[in-house]
Backbone as XML, in Angstrom:
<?xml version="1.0"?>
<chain id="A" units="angstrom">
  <residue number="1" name="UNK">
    <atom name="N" x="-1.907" y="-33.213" z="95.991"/>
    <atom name="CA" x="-1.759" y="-31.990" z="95.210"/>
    <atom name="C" x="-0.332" y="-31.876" z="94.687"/>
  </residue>
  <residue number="2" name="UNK">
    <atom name="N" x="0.477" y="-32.112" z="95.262"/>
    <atom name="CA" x="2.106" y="-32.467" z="95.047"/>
    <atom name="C" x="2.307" y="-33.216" z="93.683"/>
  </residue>
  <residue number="3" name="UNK">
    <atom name="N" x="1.452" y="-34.387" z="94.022"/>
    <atom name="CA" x="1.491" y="-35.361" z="92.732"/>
    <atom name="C" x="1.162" y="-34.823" z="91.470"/>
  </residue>
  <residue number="4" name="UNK">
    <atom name="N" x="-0.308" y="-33.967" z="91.908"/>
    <atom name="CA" x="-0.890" y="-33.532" z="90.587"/>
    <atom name="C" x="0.417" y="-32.599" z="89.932"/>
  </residue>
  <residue number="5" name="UNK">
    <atom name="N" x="0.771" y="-31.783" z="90.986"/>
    <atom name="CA" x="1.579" y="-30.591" z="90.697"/>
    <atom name="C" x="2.850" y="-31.216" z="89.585"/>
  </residue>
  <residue number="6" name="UNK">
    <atom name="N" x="3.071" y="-32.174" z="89.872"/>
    <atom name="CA" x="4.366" y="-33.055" z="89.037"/>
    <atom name="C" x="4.193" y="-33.244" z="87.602"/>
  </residue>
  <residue number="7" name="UNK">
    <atom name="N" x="2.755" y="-33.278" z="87.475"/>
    <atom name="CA" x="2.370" y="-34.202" z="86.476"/>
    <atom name="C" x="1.819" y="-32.700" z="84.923"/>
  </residue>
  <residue number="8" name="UNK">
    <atom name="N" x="1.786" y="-31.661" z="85.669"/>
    <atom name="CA" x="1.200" y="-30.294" z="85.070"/>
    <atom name="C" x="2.474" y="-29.589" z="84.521"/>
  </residue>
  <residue number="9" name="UNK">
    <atom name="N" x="2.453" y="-28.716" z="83.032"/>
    <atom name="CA" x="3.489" y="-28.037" z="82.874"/>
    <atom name="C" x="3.833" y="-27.222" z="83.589"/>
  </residue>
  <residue number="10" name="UNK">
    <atom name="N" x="4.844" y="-26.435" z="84.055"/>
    <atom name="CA" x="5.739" y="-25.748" z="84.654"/>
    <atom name="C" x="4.553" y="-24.831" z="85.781"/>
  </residue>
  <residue number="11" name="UNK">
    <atom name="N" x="3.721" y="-23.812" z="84.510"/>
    <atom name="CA" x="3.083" y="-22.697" z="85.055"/>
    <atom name="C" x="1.601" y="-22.991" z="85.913"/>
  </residue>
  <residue number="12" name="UNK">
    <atom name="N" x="1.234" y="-23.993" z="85.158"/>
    <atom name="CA" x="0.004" y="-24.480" z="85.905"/>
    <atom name="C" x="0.442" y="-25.448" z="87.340"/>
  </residue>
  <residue number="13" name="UNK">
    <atom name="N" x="1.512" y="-25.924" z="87.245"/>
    <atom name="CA" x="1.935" y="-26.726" z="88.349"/>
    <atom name="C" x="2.163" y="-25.635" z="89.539"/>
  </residue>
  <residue number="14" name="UNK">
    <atom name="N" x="2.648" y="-24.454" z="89.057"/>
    <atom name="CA" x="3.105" y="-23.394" z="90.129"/>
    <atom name="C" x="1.548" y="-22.970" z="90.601"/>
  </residue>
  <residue number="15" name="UNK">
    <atom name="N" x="0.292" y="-22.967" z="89.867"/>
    <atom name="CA" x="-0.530" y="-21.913" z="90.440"/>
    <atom name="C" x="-1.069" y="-22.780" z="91.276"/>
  </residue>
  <residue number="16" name="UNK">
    <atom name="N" x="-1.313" y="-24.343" z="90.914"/>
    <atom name="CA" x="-1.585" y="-25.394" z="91.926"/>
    <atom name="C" x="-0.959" y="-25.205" z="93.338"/>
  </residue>
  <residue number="17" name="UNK">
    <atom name="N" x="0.714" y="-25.428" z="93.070"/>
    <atom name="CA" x="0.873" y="-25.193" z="94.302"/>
    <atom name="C" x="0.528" y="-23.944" z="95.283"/>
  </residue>
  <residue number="18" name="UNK">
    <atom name="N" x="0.867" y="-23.113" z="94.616"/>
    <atom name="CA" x="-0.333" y="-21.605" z="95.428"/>
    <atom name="C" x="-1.336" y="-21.853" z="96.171"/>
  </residue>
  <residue number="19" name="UNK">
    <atom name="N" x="-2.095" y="-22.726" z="95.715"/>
    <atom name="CA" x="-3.377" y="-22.769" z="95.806"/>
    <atom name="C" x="-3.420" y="-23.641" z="97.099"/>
  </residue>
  <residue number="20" name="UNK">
    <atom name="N" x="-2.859" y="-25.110" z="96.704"/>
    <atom name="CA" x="-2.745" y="-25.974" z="98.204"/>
    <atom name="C" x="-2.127" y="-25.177" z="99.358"/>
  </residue>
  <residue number="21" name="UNK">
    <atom name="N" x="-0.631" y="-24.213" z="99.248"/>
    <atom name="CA" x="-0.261" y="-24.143" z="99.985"/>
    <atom name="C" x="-0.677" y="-23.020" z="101.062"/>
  </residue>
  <residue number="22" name="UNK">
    <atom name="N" x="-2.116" y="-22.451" z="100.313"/>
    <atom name="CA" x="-2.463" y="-21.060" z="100.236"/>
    <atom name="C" x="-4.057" y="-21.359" z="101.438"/>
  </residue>
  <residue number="23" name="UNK">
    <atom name="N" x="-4.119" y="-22.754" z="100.926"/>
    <atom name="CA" x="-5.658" y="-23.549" z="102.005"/>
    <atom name="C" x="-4.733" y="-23.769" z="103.059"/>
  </residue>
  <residue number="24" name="UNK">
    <atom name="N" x="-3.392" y="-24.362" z="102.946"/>
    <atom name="CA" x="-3.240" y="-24.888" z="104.033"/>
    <atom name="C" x="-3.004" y="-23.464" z="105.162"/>
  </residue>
  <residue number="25" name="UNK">
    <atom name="N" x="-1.729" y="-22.656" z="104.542"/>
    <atom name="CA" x="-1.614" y="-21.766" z="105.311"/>
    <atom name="C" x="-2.950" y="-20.733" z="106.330"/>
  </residue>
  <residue number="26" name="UNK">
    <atom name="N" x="-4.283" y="-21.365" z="105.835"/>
    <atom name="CA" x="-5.468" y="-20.285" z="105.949"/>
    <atom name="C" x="-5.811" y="-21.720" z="107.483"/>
  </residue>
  <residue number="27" name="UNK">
    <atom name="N" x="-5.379" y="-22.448" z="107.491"/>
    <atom name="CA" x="-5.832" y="-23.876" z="108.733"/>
    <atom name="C" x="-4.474" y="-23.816" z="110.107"/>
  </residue>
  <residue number="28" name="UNK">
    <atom name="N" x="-3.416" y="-22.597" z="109.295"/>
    <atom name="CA" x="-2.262" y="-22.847" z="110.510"/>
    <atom name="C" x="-1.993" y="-21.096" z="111.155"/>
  </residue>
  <residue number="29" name="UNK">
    <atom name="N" x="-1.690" y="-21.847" z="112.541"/>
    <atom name="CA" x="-1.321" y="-20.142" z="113.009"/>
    <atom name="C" x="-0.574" y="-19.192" z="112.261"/>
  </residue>
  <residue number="30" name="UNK">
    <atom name="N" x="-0.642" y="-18.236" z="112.383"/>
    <atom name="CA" x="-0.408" y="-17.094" z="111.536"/>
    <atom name="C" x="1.112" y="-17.219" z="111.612"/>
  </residue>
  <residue number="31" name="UNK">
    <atom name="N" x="2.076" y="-17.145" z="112.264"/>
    <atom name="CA" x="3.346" y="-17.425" z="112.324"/>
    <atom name="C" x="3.561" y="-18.464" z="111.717"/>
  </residue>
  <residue number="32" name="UNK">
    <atom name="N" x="3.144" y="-19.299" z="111.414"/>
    <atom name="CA" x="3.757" y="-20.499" z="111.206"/>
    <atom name="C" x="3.149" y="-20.420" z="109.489"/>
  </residue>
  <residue number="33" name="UNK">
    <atom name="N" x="1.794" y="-20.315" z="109.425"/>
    <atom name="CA" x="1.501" y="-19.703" z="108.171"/>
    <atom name="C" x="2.130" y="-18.608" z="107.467"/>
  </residue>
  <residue number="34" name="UNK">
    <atom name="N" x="2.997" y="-17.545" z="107.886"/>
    <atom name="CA" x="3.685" y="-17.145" z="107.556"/>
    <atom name="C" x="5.357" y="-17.574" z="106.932"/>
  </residue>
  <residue number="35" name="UNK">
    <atom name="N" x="5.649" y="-19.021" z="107.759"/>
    <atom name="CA" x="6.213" y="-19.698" z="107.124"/>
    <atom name="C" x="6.254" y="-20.584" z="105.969"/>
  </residue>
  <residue number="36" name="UNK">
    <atom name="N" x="5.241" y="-20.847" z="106.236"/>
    <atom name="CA" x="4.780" y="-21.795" z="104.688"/>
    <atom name="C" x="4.641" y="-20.859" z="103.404"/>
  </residue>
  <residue number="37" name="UNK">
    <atom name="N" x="3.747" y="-19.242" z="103.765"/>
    <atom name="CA" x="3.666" y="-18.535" z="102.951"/>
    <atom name="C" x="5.504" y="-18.197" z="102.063"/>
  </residue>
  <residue number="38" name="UNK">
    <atom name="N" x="6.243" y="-17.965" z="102.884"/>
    <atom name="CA" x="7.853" y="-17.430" z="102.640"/>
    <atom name="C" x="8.540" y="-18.992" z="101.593"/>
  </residue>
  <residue number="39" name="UNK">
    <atom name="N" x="8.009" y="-19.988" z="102.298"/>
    <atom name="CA" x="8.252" y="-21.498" z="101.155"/>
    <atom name="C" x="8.060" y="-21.514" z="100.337"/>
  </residue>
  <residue number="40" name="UNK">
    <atom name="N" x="6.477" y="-21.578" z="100.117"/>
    <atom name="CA" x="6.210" y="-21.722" z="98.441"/>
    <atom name="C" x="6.509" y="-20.168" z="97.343"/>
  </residue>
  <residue number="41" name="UNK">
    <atom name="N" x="6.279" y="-19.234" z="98.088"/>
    <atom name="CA" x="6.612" y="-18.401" z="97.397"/>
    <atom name="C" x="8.022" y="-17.902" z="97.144"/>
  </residue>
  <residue number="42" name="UNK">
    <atom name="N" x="9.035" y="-18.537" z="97.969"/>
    <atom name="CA" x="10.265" y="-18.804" z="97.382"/>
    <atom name="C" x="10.562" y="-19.706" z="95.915"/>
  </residue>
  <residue number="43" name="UNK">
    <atom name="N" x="9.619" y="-20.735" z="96.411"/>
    <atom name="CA" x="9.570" y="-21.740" z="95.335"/>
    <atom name="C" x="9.377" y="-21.685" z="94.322"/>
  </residue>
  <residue number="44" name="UNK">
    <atom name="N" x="7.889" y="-20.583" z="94.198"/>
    <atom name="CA" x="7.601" y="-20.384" z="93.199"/>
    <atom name="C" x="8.398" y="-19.064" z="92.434"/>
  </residue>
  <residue number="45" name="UNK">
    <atom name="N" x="9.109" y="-18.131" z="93.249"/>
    <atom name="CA" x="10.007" y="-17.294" z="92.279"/>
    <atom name="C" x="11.107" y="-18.398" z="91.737"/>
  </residue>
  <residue number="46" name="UNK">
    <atom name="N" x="11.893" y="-19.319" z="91.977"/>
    <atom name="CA" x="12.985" y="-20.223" z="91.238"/>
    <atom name="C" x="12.145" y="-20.964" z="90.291"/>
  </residue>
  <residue number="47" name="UNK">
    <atom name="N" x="11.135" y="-20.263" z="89.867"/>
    <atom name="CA" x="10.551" y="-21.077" z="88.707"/>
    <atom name="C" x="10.131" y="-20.017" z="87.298"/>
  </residue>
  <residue number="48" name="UNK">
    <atom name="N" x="10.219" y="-18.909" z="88.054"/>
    <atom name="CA" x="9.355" y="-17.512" z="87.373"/>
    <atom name="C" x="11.044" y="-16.925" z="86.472"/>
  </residue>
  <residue number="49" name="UNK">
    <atom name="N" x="10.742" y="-15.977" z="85.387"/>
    <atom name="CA" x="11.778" y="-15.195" z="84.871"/>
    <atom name="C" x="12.149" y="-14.509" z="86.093"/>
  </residue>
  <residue number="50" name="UNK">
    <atom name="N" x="13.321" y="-13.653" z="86.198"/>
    <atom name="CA" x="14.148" y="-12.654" z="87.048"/>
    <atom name="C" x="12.882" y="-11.393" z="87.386"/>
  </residue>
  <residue number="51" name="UNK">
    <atom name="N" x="12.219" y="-10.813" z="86.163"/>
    <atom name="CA" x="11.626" y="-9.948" z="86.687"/>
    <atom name="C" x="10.593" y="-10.116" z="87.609"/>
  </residue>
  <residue number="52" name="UNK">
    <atom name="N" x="9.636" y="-10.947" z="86.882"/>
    <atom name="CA" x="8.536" y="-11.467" z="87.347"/>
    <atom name="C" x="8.899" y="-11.683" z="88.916"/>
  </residue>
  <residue number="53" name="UNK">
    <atom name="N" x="10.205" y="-12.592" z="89.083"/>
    <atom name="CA" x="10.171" y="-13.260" z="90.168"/>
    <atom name="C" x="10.547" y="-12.495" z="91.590"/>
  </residue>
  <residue number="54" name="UNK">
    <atom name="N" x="10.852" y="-11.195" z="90.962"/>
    <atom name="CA" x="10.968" y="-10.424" z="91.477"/>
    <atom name="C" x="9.798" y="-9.422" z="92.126"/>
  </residue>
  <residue number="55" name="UNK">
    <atom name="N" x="9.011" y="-9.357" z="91.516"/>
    <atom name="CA" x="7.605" y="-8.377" z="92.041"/>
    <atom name="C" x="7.044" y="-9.937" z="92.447"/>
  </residue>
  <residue number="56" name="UNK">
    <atom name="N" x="6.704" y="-10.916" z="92.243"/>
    <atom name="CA" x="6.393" y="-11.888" z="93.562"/>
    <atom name="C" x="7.273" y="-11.627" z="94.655"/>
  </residue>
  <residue number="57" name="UNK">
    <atom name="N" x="8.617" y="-11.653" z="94.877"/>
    <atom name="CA" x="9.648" y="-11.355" z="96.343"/>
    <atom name="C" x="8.584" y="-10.482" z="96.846"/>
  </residue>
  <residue number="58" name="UNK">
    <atom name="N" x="8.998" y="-9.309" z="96.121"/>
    <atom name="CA" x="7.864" y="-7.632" z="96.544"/>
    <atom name="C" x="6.668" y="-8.040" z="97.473"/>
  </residue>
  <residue number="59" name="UNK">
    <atom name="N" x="6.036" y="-8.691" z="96.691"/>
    <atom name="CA" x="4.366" y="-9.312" z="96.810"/>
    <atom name="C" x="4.427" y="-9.726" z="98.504"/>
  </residue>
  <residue number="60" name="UNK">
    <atom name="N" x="5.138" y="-10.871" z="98.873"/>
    <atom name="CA" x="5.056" y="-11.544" z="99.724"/>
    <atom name="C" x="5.580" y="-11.467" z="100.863"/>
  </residue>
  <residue number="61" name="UNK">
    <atom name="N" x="6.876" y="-10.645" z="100.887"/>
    <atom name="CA" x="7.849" y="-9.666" z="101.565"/>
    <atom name="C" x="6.639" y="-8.634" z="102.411"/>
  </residue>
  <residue number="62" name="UNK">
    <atom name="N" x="6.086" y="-8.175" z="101.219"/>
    <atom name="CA" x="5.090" y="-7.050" z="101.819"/>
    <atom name="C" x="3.896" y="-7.442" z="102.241"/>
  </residue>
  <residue number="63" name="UNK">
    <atom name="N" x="3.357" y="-8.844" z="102.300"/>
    <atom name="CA" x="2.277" y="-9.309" z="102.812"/>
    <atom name="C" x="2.818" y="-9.763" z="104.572"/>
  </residue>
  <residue number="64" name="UNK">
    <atom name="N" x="4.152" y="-10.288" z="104.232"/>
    <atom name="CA" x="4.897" y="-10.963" z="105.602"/>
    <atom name="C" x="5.068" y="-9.481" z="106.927"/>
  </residue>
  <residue number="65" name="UNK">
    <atom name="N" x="5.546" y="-8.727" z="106.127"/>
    <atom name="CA" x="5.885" y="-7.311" z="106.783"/>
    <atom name="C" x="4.144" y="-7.216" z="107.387"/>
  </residue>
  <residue number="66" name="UNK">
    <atom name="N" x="3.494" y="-7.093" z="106.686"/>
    <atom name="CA" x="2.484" y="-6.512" z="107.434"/>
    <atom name="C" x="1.684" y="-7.356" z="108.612"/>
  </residue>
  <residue number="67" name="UNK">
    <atom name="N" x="1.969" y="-8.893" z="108.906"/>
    <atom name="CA" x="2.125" y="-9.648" z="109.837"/>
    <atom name="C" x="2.649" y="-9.608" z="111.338"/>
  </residue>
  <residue number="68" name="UNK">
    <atom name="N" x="4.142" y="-8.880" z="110.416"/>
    <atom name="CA" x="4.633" y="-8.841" z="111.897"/>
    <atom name="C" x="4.567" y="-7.440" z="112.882"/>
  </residue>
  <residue number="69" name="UNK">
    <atom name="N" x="5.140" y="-7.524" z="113.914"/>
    <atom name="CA" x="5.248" y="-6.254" z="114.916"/>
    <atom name="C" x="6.306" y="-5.321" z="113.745"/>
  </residue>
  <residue number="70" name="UNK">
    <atom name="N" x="6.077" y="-4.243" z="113.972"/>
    <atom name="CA" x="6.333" y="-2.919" z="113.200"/>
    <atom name="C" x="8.146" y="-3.236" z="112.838"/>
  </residue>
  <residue number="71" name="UNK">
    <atom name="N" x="8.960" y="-3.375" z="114.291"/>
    <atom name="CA" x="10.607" y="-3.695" z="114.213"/>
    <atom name="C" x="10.770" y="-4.740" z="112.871"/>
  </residue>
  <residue number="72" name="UNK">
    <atom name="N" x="10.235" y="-5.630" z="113.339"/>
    <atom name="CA" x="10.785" y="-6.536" z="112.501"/>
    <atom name="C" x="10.038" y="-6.463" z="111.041"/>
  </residue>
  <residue number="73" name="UNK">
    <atom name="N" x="8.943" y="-5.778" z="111.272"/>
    <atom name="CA" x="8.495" y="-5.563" z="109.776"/>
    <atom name="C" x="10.077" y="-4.828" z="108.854"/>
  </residue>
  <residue number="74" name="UNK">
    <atom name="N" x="10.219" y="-3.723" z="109.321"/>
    <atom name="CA" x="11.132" y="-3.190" z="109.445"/>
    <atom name="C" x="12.532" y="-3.753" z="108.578"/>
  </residue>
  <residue number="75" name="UNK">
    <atom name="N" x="13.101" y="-4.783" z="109.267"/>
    <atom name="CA" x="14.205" y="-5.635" z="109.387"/>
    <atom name="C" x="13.597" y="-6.327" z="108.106"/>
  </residue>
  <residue number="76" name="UNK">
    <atom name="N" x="12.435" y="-7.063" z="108.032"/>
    <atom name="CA" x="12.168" y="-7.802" z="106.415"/>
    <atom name="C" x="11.971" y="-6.570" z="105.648"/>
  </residue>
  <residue number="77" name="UNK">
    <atom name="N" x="11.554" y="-5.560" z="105.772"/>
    <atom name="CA" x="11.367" y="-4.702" z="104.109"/>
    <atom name="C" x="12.672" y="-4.603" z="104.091"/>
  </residue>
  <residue number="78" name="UNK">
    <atom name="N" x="13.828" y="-4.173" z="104.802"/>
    <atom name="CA" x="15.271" y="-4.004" z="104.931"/>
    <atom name="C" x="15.712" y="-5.198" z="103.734"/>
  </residue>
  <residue number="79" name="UNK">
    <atom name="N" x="15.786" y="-6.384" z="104.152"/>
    <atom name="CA" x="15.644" y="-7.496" z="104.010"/>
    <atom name="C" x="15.668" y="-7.965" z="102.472"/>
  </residue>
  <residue number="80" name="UNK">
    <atom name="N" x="14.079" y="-7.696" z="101.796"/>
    <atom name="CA" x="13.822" y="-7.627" z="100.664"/>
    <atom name="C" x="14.421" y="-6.748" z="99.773"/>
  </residue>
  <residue number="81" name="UNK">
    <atom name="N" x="14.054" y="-5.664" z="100.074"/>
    <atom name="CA" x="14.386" y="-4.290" z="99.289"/>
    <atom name="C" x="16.309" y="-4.547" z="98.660"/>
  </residue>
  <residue number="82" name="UNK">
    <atom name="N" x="16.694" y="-5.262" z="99.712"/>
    <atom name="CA" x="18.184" y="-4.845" z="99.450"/>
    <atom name="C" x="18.537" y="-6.243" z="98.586"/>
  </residue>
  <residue number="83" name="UNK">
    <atom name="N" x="17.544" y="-7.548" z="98.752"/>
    <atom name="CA" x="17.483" y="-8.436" z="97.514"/>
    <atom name="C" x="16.865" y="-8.017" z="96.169"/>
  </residue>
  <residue number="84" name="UNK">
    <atom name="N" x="16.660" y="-7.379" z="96.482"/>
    <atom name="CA" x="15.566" y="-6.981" z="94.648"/>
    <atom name="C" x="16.315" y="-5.842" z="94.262"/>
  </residue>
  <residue number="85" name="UNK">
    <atom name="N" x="17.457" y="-5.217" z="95.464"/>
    <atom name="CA" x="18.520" y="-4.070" z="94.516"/>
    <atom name="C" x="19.697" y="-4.853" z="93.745"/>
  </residue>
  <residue number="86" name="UNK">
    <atom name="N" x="19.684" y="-5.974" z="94.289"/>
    <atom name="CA" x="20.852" y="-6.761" z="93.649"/>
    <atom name="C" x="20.458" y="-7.279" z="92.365"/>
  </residue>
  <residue number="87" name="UNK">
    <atom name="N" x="18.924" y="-7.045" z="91.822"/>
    <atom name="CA" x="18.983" y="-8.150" z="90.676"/>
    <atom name="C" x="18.799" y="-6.818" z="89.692"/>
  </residue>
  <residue number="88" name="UNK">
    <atom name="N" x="18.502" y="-5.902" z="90.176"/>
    <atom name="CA" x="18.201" y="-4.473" z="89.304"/>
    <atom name="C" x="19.504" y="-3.742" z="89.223"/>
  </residue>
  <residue number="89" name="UNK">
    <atom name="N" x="19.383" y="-2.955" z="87.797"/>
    <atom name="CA" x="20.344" y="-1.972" z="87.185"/>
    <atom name="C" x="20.751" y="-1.409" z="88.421"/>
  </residue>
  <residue number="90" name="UNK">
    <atom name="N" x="22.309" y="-1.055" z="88.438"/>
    <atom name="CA" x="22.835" y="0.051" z="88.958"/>
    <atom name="C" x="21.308" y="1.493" z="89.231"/>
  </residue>
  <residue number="91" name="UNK">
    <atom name="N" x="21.268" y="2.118" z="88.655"/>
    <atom name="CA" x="20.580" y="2.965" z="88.494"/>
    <atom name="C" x="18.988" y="3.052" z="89.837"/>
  </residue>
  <residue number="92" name="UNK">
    <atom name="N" x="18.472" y="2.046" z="88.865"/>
    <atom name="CA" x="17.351" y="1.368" z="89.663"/>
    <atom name="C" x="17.434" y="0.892" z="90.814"/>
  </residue>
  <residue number="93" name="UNK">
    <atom name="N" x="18.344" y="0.118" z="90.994"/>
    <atom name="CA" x="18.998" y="-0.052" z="92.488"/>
    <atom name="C" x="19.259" y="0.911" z="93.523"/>
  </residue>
  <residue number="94" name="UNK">
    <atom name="N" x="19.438" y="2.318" z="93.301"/>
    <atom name="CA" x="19.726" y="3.284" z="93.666"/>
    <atom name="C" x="18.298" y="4.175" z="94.529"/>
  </residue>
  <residue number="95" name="UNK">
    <atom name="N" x="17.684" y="4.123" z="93.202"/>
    <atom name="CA" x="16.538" y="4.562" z="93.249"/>
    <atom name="C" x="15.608" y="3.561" z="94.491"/>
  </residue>
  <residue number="96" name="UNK">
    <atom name="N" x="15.819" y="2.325" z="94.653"/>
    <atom name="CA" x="15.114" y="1.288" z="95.509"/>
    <atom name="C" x="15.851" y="1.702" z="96.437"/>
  </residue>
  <residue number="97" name="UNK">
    <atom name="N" x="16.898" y="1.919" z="97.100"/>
    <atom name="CA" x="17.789" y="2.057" z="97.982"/>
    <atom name="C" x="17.069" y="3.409" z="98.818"/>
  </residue>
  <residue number="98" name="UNK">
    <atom name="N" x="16.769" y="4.299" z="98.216"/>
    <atom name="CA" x="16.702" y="5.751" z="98.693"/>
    <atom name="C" x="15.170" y="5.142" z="99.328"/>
  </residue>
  <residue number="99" name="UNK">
    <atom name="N" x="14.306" y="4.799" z="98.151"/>
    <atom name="CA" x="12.873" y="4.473" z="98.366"/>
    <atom name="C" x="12.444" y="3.943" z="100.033"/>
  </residue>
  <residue number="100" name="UNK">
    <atom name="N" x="13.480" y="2.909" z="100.450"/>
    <atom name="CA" x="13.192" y="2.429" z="101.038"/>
    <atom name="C" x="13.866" y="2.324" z="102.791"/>
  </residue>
  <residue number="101" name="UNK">
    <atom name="N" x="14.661" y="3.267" z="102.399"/>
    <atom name="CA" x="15.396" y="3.798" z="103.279"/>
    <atom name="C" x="14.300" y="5.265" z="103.591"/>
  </residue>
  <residue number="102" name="UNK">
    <atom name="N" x="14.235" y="5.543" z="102.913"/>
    <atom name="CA" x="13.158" y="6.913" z="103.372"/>
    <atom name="C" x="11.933" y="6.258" z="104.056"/>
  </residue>
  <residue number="103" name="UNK">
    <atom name="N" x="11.220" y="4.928" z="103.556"/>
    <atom name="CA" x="10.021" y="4.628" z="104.314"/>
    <atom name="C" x="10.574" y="4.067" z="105.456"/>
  </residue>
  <residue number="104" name="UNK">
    <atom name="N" x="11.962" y="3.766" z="105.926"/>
    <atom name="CA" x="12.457" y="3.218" z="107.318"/>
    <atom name="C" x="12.532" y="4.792" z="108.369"/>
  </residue>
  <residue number="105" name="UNK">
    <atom name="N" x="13.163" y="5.555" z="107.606"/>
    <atom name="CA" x="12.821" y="6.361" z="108.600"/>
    <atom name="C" x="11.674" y="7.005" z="109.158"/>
  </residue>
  <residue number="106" name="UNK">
    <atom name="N" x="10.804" y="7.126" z="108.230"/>
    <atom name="CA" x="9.434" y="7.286" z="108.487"/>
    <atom name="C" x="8.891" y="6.596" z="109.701"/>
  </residue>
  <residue number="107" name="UNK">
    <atom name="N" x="9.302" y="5.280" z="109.210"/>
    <atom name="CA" x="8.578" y="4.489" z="110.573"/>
    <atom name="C" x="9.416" y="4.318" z="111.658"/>
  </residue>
  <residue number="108" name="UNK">
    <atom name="N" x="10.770" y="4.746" z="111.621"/>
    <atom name="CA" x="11.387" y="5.186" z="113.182"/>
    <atom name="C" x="11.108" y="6.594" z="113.516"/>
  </residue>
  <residue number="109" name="UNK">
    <atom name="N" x="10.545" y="7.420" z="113.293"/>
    <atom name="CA" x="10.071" y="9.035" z="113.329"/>
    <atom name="C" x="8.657" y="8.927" z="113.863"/>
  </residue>
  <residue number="110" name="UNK">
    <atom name="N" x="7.619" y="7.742" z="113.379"/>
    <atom name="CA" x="6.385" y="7.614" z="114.319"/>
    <atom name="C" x="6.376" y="6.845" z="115.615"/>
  </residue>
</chain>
């Protein structure tokens, strides 16, 4: 699948890899599938425009979070949120900042 992936333009090569890395992760423990998941979908944002590649971070960040025990969910939305304020406007950044800081306390309050 690697090979094929080489041989395909840019966008179709990316959904390939999704796809292999997406069977494999569904054959490995969930932790560890959770690693592979955080790989390719790294991979595949250094291939995507800034925005785009950005609501994939979102995407997968928030699939990983909901994996783990609540703390460390925690610690990755922390995590993300404060990478995706760096690629956004002043403004917007602000606005993500509050967003997500308000859903942290939420979940130290339950």
């Amino acid at each position: 699948m690697y090979k094929l992936s080489l041989k395909l333009p840019k966008a179709l090569a990316a959904l390939v890899e999704i796809s292999w890395m997406y069977k494999l992760s569904l054959k490995l423990p969930k932790a560890l599938a959770a690693l592979v998941e955080i790989s390719w979908m790294y991979k595949l944002s250094l291939k995507l425009p800034k925005a785009l590649a950005a609501l994939v971070e979102i995407s997968w960040m928030y699939k990983l979070s909901l994996k783990l025990p609540k703390a460390l969910a925690a610690l990755v939305e922390i995590s993300w949120m404060y990478k995706l304020s760096l690629k956004l406007p002043k403004a917007l950044a602000a606005l993500v900042e509050i967003s997500w800081m308000y859903k942290l306390s939420l979940k130290q309050c339950s």
